[in-house]
C-alpha positions in Angstrom: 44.2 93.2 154.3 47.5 94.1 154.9 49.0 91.4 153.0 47.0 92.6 149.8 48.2 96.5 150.3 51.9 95.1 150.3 50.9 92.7 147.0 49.8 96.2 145.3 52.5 97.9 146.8 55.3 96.0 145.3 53.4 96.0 142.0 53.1 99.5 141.7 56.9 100.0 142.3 57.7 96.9 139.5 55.7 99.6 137.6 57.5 102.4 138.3 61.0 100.8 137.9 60.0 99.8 134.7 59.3 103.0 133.3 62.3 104.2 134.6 64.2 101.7 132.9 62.5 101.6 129.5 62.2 105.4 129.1 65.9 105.9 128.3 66.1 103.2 126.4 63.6 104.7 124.1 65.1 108.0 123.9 68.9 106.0 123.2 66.3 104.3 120.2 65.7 107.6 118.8 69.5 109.4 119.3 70.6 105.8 117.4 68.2 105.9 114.5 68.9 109.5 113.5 72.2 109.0 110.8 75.0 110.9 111.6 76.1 113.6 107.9 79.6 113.2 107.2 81.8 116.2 107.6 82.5 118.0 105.1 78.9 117.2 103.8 80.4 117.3 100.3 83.0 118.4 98.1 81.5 122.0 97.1 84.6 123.8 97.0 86.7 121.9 94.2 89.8 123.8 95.2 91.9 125.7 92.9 92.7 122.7 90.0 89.2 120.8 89.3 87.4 119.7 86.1 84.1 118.2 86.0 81.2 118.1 83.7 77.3 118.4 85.0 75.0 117.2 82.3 71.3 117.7 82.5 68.0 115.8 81.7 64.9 117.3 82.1 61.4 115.6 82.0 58.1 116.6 82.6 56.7 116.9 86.7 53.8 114.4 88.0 50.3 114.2 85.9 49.5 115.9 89.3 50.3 119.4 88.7 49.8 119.7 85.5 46.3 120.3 86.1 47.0 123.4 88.4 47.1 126.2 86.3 50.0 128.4 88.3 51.9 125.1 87.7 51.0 124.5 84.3 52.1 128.4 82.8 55.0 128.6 84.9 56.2 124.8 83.2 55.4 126.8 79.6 57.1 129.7 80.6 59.8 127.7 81.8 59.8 125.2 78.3 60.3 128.6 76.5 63.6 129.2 77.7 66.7 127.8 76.8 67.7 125.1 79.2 71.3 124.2 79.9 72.3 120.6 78.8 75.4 120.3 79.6 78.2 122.4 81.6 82.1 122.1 81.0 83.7 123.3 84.1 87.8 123.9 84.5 89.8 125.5 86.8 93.4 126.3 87.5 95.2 128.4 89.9 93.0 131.8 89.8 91.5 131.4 86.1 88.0 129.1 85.1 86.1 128.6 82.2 82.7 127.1 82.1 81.0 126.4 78.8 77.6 126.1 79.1 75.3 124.3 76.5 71.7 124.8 75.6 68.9 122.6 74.4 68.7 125.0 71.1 72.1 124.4 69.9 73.9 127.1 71.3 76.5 127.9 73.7 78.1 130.5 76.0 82.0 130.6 77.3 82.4 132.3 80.5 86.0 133.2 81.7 86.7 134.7 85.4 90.2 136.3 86.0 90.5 139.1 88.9 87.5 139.7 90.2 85.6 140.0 86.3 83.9 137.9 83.9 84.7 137.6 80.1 81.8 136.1 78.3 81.8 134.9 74.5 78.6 133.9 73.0 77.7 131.2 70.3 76.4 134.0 68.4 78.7 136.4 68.5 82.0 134.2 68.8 84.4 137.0 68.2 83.4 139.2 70.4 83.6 138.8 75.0 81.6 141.0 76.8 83.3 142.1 80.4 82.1 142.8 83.4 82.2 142.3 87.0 82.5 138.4 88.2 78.7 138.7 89.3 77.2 137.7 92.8 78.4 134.9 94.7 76.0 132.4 93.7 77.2 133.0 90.2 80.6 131.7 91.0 79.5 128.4 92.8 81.2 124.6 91.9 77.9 122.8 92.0 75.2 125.2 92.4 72.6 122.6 92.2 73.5 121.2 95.6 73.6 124.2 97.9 70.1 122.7 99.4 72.2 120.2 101.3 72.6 120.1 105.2 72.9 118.6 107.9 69.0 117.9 108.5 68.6 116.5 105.0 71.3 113.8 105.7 68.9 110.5 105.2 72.1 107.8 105.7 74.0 105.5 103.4 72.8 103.5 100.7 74.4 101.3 98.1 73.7 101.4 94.4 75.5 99.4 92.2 78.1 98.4 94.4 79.1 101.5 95.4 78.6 103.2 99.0 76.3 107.0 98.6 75.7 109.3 101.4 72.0 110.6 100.5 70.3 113.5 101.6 66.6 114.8 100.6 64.4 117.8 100.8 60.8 117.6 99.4 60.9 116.0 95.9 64.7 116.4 95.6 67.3 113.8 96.1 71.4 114.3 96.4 73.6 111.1 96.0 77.2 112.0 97.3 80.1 109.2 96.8 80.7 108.2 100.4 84.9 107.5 99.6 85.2 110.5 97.6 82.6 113.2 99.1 82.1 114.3 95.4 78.3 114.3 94.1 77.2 111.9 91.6 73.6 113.1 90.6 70.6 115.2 92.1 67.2 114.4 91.0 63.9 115.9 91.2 60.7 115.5 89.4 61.0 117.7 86.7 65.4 117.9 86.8 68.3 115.0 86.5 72.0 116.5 87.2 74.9 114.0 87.1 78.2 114.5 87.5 81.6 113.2 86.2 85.0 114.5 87.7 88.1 114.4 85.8 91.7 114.9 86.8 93.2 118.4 87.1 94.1 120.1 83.5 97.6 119.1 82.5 98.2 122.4 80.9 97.3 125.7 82.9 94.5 127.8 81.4 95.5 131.2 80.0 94.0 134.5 79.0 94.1 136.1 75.9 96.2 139.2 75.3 93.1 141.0 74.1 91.0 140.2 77.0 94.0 141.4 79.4 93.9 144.4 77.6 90.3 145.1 77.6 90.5 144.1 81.2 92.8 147.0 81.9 90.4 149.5 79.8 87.5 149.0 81.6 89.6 149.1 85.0 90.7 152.7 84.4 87.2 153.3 82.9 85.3 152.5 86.0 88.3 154.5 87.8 87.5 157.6 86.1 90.7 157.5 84.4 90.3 158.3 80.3 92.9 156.6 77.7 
C-alpha cells in the first residue's frame, strides 16, 4: 500500500512539473508569433521636398451587399459623385500643389502658402478662390493610410521580389516597402490606391504675384482693415 501511494505520488509531481514547464513555453509561443510593426510605421510625413502621385481604381464591392438596400443607395449615391483618379502631389520648402483629377474629365489645383489655400478649378481656370488652409486632415501626405497602427501590423511578406510590411483592418489592406517605409498601394473591396514617389522638384515652386496680392487683401479683410 505504501508503495503504490509513493508510485501516485511521484506521478502527480511529474504532472505538476510538467505544467510548470510547458506553460511558459506557451505563453513565449504567443509573445513570438505576434510580428513586431516597424518604427516609424510608415513614411506619412514626406518632409518638406516630396513628389508623389496616388492614382485610383475603383470597382464594384462583393455580390454580397449589393443586395442590402442601405448598401446599395449609398454605392449610387456614391457612383454620382465625381471620384478622384489621379492626385499630383509636390512640395517644396513651405509651398504644395496638389492637382486632383476626376473620373468626368475635370480637375482642381490646390495651392497652400501661409496658412491659406488658393484653389483654381477646371472650369473656371482663370480665376483661385482663397481661403483658410482647411482642417488638418485636409492637409495630410497620404490620407488614405491614416487607418494604420500598431495593432494592424500583420508581418512581412514578399511580392515580386520585393520585401512589404503589411498591415489590415476589416476588408482593407496597406502594403508599405519594408527598405523605404514609403506605401506602395492600399486596397479594399470597392478602392485600389497605388503609389509612385519621385525625387524632389529640381526647381522650387513659386506663387503668383496675383495670388500674393489677393493673399494680402483678404488678410487685412478678415483684420478689419479696409483698402
Amino acid at each position: 500500500m505504501f508503495a503504490r501511494w509513493l508510485k501516485w505520488f511521484a506521478l502527480m509531481k511529474c504532472c505538476v512539473l510538467l505544467l510548470a514547464v510547458t506553460a511558459p513555453a506557451a505563453d513565449a509561443d504567443k509573445t513570438k508569433a505576434k510580428p513586431v510593426p516597424p518604427k516609424p510605421l510608415y513614411r506619412g510625413q514626406l518632409g518638406d521636398d516630396f513628389t508623389f502621385v496616388a492614382e485610383y481604381e475603383y470597382q464594384e464591392p462583393p455580390a454580397g451587399a449589393k443586395d442590402q438596400q442601405p448598401n446599395r443607395a449609398a454605392r449610387e449615391f456614391f457612383n454620382s459623385r465625381p471620384k478622384t483618379i489621379k492626385l499630383e502631389a509636390v512640395q517644396t520648402g513651405t509651398i504644395r500643389r496638389d492637382t486632383r483629377y476626376f473620373n468626368n474629365d475635370t480637375f482642381t489645383e490646390v495651392w497652400r502658402y501661409g496658412g491659406m489655400r488658393f484653389v483654381r478649378r477646371s472650369y473656371n481656370p482663370t480665376t483661385y478662390d482663397i481661403g483658410d488652409a482647411g482642417s488638418v486632415a485636409d492637409q495630410r501626405d497620404l490620407g488614405e493610410l491614416d487607418w494604420i497602427t500598431a495593432d494592424t501590423y500583420q508581418g512581412e511578406q514578399t511580392r515580386k521580389g520585393r520585401k512589404y510590411h503589411v498591415y489590415q483592418l476589416g476588408n482593407r489592406a496597406a502594403y508599405v516597402e519594408v527598405d523605404t517605409l514609403q506605401p506602395s498601394w492600399v486596397e479594399s473591396d470597392t478602392l485600389l490606391v497605388t503609389y509612385t514617389f519621385g525625387p524632389p522638384p529640381e526647381q522650387p515652386l513659386k506663387i503668383d504675384e496675383k495670388l500674393l496680392k489677393g493673399l494680402q487683401k483678404v488678410r487685412r479683410s478678415w483684420a478689419g482693415v479696409e483698402d
